[in-house]
N, C-alpha and C positions, 0 to 999 in steps of 0.2 A: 490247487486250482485244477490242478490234471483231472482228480479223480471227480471233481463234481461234472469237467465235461464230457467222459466218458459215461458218464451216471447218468445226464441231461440227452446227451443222445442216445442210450440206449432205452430213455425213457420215450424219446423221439418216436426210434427207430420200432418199439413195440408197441407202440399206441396210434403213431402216424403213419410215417413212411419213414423209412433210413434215408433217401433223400431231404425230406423236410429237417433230423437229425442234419445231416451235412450241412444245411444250410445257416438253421441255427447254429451250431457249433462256429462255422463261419463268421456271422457276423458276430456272434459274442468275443471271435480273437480281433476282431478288426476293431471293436469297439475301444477294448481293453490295452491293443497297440498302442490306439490313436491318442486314448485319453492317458496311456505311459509316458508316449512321446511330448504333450502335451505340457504335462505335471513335470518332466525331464526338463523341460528347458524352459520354464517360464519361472517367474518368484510368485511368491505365493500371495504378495502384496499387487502384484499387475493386474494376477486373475482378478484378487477382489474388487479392485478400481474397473476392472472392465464389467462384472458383470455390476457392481454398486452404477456405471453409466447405463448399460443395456437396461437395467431396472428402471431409471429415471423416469420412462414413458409411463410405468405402471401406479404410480402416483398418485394420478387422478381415481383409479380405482380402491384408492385405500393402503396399500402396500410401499411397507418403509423400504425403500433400497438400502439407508445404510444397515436397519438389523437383518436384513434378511444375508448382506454379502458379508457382515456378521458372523452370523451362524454358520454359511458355508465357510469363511477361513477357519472356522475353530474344528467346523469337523473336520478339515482337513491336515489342520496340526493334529488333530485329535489321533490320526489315523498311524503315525511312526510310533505312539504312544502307548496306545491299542496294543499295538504287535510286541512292543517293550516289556508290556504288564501280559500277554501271554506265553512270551520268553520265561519270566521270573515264575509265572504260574509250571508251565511245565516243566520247568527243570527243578523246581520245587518236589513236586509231583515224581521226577522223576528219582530224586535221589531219598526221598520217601519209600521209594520202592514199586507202588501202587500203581495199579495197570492205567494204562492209558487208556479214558474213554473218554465221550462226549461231553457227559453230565460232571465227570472231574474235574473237566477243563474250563465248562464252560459258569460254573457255578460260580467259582472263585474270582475268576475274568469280570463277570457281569456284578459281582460284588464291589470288585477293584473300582472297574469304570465306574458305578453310581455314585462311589467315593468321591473319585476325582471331578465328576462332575459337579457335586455338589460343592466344592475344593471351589471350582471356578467360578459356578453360584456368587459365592459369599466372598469370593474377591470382587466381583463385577460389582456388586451391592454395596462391598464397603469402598469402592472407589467411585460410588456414584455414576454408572456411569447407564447414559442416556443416550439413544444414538441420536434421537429428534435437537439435540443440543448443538450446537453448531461451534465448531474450535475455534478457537481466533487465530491459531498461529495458524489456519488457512488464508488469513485474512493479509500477513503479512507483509507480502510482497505488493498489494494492491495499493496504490498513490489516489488521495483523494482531490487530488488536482486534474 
């Protein structure tokens, strides 16, 4: 991450101003702090309840809250898994010999991940699953007296 903020501001700093670079560079670590700290102490189950409620209002406009906080937990499991599958790529890679570049790295990665995606595909599908369907063991604790 170092080298793309040095990259990012000196793309700043010769196209802008090296202050506007400082400033950018700035908020992208405030960003990345906030949303570390964030990710660091919360479950990944709260997030999705919080933003599956924040979406509620959006409902009227068409938009399912539960597939959309869906999609955001899986990318977010998605993400330790990501880095798993370019662990095994590059050390692959490395004990092959074979230099280390973009197009090595990134061929194999992007191979991997359409795998596993497709992997979750065809588990969601053979488990039926629907978000619009509504659980009953949410229903559970609810007395109809």
């Amino acid at each position: 991450m170092g080298l793309l903020l040095v990259l990012l501001f000196m793309f700043q700093a010769i196209f802008i101003s090296w202050l506007t670079g400082v400033e950018v560079i700035l908020r992208l670590l405030i960003l990345f702090s906030l949303s570390s700290l964030i990710s660091f102490t919360t479950k990944v189950s709260d997030m999705v309840e919080a933003i599956e409620a924040g979406l509620q209002y959006f409902r009227c406009l068409g938009i399912n809250p539960s597939k959309v906080s869906m999609v955001i937990s899986m990318a977010i499991r998605f993400i330790p898994l990501l880095r798993e599958k370019f662990n095994e790529v590059y050390e692959a890679q490395k004990a092959r010999g074979l230099n280390m570049n973009f197009i090595a790295l990134t061929i194999p990665l992007i191979i991997r991940t359409i795998r596993m995606a497709s992997e979750v595909a065809e588990a969601l599908e053979a488990r039926s699953y629907d978000a619009d369907i509504v659980d009953p063991a949410s229903h559970r604790n609810q007395s109809f007296l």
